[in-house]
C-alpha positions as CSV (number, residue, x, y, z in Angstrom):
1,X,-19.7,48.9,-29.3
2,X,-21.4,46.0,-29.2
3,X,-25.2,44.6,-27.6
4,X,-23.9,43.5,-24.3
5,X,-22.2,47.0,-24.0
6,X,-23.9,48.3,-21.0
7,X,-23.3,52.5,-22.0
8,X,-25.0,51.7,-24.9
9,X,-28.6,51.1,-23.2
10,X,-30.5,53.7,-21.3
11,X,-30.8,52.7,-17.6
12,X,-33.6,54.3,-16.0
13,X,-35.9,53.3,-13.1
14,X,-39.6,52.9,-13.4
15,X,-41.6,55.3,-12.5
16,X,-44.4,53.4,-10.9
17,X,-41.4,52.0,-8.6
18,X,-40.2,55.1,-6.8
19,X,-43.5,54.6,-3.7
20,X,-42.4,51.0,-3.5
21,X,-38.4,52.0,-2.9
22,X,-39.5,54.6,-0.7
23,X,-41.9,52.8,1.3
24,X,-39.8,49.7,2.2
25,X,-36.8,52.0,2.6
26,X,-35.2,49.7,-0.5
27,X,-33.7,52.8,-2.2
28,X,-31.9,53.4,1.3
29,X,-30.7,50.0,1.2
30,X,-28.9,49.7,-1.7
31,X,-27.0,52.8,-0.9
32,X,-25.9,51.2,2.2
33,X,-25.0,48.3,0.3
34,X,-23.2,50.5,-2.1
35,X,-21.3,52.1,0.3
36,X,-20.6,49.0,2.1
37,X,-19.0,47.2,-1.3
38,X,-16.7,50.9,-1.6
39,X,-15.3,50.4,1.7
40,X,-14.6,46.7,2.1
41,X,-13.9,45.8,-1.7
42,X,-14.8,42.2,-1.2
43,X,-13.0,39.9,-4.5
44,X,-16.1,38.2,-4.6
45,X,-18.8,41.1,-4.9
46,X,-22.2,38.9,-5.6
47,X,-21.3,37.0,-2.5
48,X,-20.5,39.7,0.1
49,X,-23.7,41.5,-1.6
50,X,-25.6,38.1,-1.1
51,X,-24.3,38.4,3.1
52,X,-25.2,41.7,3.7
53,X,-28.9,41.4,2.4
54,X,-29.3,38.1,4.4
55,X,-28.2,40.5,7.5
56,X,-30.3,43.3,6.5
57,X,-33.5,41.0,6.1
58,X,-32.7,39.2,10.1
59,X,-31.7,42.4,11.1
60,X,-31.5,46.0,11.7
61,X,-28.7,47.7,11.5
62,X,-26.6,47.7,15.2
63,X,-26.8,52.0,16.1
64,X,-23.0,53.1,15.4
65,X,-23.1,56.7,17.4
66,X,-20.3,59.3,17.6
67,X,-20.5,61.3,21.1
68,X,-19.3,65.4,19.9
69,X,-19.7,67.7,23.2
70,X,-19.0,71.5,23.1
71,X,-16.1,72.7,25.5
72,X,-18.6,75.4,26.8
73,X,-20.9,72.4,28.3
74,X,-20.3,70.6,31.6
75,X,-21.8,67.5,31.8
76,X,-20.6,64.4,33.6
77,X,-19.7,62.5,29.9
78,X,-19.2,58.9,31.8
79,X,-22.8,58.7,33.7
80,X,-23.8,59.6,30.3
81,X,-22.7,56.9,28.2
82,X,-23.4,54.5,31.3
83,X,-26.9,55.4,30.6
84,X,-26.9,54.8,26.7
85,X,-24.9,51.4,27.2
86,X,-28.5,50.6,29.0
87,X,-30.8,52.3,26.5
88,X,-29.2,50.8,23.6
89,X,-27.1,47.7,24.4
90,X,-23.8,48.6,22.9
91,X,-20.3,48.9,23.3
92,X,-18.0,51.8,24.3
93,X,-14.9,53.3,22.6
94,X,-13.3,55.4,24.1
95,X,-9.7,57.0,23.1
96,X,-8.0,55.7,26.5
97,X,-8.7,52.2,25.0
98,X,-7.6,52.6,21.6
99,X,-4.3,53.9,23.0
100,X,-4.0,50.7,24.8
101,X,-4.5,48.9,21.9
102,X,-1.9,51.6,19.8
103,X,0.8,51.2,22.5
104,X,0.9,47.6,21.8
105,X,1.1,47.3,18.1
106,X,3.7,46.1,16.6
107,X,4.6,49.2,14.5
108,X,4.2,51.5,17.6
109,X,6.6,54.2,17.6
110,X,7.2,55.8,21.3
111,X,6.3,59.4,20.6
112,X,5.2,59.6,17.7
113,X,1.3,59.4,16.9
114,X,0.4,58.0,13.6
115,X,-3.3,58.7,12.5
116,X,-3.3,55.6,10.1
117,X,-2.4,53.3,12.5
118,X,-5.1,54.8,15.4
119,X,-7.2,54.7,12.7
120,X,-6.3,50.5,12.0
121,X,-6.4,49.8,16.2
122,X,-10.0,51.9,15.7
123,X,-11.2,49.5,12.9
124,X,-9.8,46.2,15.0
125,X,-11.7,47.0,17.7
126,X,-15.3,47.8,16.1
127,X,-15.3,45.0,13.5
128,X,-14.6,42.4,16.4
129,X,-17.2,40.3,17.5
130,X,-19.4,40.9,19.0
131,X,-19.2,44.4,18.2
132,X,-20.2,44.8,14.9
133,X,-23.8,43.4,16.0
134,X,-24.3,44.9,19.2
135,X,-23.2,48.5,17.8
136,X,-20.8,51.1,19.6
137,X,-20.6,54.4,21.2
138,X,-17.2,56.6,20.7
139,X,-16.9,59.3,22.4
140,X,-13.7,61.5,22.9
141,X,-12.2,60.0,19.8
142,X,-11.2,60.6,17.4
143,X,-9.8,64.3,18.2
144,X,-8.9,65.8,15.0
145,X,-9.9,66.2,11.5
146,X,-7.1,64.2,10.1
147,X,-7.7,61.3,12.4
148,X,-11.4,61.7,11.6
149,X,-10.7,61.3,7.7
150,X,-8.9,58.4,8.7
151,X,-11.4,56.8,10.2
152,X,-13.8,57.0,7.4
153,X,-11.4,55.7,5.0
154,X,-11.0,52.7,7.0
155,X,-15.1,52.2,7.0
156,X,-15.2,53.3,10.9
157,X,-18.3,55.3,9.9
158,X,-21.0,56.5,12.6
159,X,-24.8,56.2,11.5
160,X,-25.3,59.3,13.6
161,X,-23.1,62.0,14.8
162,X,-24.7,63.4,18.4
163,X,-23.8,67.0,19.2
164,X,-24.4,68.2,22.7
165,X,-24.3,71.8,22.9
166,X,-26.1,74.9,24.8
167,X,-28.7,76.4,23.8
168,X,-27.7,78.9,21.4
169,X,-28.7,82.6,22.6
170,X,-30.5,84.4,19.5
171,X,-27.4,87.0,18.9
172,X,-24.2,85.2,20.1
173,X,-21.2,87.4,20.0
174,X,-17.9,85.8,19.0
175,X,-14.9,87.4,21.1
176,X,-11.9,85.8,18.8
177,X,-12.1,83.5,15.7
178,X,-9.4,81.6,16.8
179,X,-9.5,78.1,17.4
180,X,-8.1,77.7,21.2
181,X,-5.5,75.6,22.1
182,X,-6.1,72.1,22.5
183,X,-4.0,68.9,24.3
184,X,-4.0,65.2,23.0
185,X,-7.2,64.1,24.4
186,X,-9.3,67.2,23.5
187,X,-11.7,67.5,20.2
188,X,-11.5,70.2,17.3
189,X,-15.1,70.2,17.7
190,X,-15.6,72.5,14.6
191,X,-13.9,70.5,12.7
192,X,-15.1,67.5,13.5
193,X,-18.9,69.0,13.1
194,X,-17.6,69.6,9.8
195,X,-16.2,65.8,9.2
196,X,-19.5,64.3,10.1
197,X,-22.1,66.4,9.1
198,X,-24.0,64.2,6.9
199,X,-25.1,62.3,9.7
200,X,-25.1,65.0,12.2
201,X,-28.0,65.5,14.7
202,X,-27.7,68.7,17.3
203,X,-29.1,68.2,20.7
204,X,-29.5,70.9,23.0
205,X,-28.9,70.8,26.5
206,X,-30.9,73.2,29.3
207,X,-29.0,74.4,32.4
208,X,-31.5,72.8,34.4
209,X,-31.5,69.3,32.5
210,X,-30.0,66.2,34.4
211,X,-28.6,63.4,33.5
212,X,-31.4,61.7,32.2
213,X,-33.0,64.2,30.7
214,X,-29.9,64.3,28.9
215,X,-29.8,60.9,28.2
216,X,-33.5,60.6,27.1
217,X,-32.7,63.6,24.6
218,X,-29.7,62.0,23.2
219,X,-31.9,58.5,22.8
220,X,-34.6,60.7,20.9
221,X,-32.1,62.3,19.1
222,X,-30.9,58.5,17.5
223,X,-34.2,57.4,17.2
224,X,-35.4,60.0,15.3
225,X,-32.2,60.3,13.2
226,X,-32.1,56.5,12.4
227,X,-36.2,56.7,11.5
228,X,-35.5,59.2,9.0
229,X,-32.4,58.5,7.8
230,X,-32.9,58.9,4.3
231,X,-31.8,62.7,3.0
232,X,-29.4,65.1,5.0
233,X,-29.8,67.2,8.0
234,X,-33.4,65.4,8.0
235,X,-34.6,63.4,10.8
236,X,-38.5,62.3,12.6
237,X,-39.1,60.3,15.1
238,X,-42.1,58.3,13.6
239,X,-40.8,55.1,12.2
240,X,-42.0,54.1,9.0
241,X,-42.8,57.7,7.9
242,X,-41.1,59.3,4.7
243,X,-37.9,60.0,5.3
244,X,-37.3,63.0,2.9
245,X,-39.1,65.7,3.1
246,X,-41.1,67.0,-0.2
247,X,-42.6,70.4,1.0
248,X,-45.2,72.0,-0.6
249,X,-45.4,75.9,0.3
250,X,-48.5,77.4,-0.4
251,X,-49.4,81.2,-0.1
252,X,-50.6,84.0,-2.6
253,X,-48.6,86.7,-3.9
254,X,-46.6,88.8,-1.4
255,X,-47.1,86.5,1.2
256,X,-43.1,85.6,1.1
257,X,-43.1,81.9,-0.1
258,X,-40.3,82.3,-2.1
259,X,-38.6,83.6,0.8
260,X,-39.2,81.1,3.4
261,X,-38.9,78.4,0.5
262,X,-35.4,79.5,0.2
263,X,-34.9,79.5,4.0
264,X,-36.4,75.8,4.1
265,X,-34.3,74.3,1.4
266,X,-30.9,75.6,2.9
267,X,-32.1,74.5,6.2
268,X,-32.9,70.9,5.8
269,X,-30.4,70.6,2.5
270,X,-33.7,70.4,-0.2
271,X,-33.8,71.1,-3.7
272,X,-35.9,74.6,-4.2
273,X,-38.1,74.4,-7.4
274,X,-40.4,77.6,-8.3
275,X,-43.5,76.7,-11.4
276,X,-42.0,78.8,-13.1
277,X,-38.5,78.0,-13.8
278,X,-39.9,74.6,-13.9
279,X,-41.8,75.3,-16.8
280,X,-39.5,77.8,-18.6
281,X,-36.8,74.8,-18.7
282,X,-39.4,71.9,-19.9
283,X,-40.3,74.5,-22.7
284,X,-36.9,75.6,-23.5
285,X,-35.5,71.5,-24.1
286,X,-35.6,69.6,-26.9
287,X,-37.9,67.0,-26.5
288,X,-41.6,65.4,-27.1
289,X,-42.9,67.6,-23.8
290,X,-40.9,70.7,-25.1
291,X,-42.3,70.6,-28.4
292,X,-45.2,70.1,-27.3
293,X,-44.9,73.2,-24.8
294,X,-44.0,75.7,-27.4
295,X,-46.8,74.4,-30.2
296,X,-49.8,74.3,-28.0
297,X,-48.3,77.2,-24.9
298,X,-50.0,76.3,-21.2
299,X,-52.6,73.6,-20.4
300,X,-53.3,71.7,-17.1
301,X,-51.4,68.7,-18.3
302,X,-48.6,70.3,-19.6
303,X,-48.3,72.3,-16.6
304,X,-48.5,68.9,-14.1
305,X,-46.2,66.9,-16.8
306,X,-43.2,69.4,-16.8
307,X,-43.6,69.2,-13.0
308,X,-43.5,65.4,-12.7
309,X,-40.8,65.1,-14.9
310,X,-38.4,67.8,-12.6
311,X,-39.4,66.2,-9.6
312,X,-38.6,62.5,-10.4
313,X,-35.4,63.6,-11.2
314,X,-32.2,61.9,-9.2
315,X,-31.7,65.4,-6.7
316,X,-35.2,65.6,-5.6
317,X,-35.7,61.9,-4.7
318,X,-32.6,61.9,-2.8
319,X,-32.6,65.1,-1.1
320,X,-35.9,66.1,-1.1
321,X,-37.8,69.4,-2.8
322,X,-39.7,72.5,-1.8
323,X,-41.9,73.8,-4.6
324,X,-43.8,76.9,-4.7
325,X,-45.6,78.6,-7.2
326,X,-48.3,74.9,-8.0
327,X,-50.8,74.1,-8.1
328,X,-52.9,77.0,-9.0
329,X,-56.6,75.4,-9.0
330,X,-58.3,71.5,-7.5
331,X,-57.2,70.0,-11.0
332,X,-53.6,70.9,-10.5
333,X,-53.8,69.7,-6.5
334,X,-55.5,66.2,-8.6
335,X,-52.7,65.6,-10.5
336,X,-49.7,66.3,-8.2
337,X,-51.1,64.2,-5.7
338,X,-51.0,61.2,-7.8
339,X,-47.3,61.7,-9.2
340,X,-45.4,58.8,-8.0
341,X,-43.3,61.2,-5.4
342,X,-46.4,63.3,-4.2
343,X,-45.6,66.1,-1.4
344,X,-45.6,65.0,2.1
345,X,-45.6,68.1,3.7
346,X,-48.2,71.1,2.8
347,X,-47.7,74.4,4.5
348,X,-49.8,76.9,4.1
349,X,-48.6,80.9,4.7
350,X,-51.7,82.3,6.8
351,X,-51.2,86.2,6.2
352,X,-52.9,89.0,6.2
353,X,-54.9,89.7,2.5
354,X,-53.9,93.8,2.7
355,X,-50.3,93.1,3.2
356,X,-50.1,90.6,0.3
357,X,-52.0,93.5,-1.1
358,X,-49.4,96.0,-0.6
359,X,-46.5,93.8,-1.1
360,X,-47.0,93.0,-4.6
361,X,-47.8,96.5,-5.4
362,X,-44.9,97.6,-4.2
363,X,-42.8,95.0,-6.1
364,X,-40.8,96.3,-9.3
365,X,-38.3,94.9,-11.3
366,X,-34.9,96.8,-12.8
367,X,-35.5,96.8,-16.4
368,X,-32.1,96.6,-17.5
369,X,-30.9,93.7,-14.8
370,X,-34.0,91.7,-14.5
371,X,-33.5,91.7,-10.7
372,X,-36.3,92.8,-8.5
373,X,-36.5,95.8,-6.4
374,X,-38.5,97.8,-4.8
375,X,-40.6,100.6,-6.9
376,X,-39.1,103.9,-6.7
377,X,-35.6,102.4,-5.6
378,X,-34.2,103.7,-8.9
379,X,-35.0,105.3,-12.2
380,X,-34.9,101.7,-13.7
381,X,-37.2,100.2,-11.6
382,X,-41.0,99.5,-13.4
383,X,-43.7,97.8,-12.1
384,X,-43.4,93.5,-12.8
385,X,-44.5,92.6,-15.9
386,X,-46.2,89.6,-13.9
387,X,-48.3,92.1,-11.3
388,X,-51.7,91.4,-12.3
389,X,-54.4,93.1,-9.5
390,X,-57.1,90.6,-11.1
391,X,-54.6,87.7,-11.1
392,X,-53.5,88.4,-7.4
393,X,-57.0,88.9,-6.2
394,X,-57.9,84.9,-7.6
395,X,-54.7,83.6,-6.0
396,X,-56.0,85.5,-2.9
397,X,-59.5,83.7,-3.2
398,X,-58.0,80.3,-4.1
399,X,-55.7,80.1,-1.2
């Protein structure tokens, strides 16, 4: 190896620089310019880097939307996109006119459908001029998963995916899990939800919603997507706010935070963290913080340093974390509010004292598995080492 070997020097980003990247949405940037060099492979890479930041700076990025409707909802599709054309300015694609454009290629095939070459007519007709800068809406193409993969190989990728569907009913009951039958022009729309789901947005639609009502919803729905368009299955419709969430769940003992922490990081794609794992796995390493963990045990600064270290990690920052479990007292809350990714969502579980009361109580843990279980769900069921009636009734009071 020698100096100029770049595996041989750590790479890490400065602390103090995550707000900055987050703020100016600079960290979103140069993922969309590292996506951008993957799909084009320019031969010269500074200068095609040097383009797209000149565009990025004189420019937002043109809205590139993918129309996905359910087959159980009627709505007039054409008045539709007639009324985003005027709410955003752009261009339609539709699968009638990419079959124009396959039918006269000069590799077209009568009867036979190639998904590579759809996919090439697809990528001639969005990178023309004046396209590319006015933005596009597809809809009704492409119609399978295969064509779908296609497209994204080619770079023909939507910045949001709009799903139009019903309202679903809270217990819906699934008569067959077969796919039906399909022609050319229909959509696998489960597959295709599955295709583009990292830039998915759902949109309900009301029996009694027109058409623009519709159209307002689905103009929302991009807006709020392309505002927040920094972690999955996250979106908010103020600009300029964070766009990945970092949730702090509050709540005493019994009051099911772990629960609904669990519920909230599957939901919107987050990272869970709990104190204590946190802690157990900063004490447990090898290091100047571990060490310093096992020779001098717990202390306010240990406590917020292990935490800032787990939640400047590459996961959190670019999906986003729910923590529960910290802070436990004002000097804690000091401290994680002036980590360089501080929480941007507090929630805070209002419930009844008595049930926490006589949830914890009831709470055991299997002595053999380490699992938790009820008390008197088995011979091998004792009370949790960690119940503590003192230690519940001053998380009670500090909450």
């Amino acid at each position: 190896m020698t100096e100029t070997d770049s595996t041989n020097r750590p790479l890490q980003m400065p602390v103090d620089f995550l707000p900055y990247l987050e703020r100016y949405r600079v960290y979103q940037m140069l993922k969309d310019m590292t996506r951008d060099l993957i799909v084009h492979l320019p031969k010269d890479h500074l200068k095609h880097m040097k383009v797209f930041l000149s565009k990025h700076m004189h420019a937002t990025e043109a809205p590139r939307m993918l129309l996905l409707i359910a087959p159980d909802l009627t709505i007039d599709v054409k008045c539709l996109a007639k009324q985003m054309i005027k709410d955003f300015g752009c261009f339609v694609v539709t699968r009638r006119c990419v079959m124009d454009r396959y039918e006269k290629h000069d590799d077209y095939v009568p009867g036979c459908v190639s998904p590579q070459l759809m996919s090439e007519v697809t990528k001639s007709i969005v990178t023309k001029e004046p396209v590319p800068h006015a933005g596009w809406l597809m809809f009704d193409h492409p119609c399978t998963v295969r064509e779908a993969r296609c497209l994204q190989q080619d770079g023909v990728l939507p910045t949001v995916t709009i799903v139009l569907s019903n309202t679903p009913p809270v217990a819906p009951q699934t008569s067959s899990n077969l796919t039906p039958s399909r022609n050319f022009f229909q959509q696998d729309f489960e597959g295709l939800k599955f295709a583009y789901k990292a830039t998915l947005k759902e949109v309900y639609i009301e029996p009694e919603d027109d058409a623009d009502k519709i159209s307002t919803k689905c103009f929302n729905a991009v807006r709020a997507f392309n505002s927040g368009a920094q972690g999955p299955k996250q979106g908010i419709s103020v600009v300029g706010a964070p766009g990945v969430y970092r949730v702090l769940l509050l709540g005493p003992r019994g009051s099911g935070r772990r629960s609904q922490a669990h519920l909230l990081a599957k939901h919107f794609g987050l990272v869970y963290l709990h104190f204590d794992a946190v802690f157990n796995e900063a004490g447990a390493k090898d290091d100047e913080l571990g060490q310093r963990i096992r020779s001098f045990g717990t202390s306010i600064q240990l406590r917020a340093e292990a935490v800032k270290r787990r939640l400047i990690k590459k996961d959190c920052i670019d999906h986003g974390w729910v923590l529960t479990g910290f802070p436990t007292c004002g000097s804690d809350f000091e401290l994680l509010d002036n980590m360089p990714t501080p929480p941007n969502r507090i929630i805070f579980l209002n419930i009844d004292v008595g049930t926490c009361r006589q949830r914890s109580s009831r709470q055991g843990v299997d002595w053999c598995t380490g699992q938790t279980a009820p008390m008197g769900s088995g011979p091998r069921v004792v009370i949790h080492p960690n119940y503590d009636a003192e230690r519940l009734e001053q998380e009670i009071k500090f909450k």
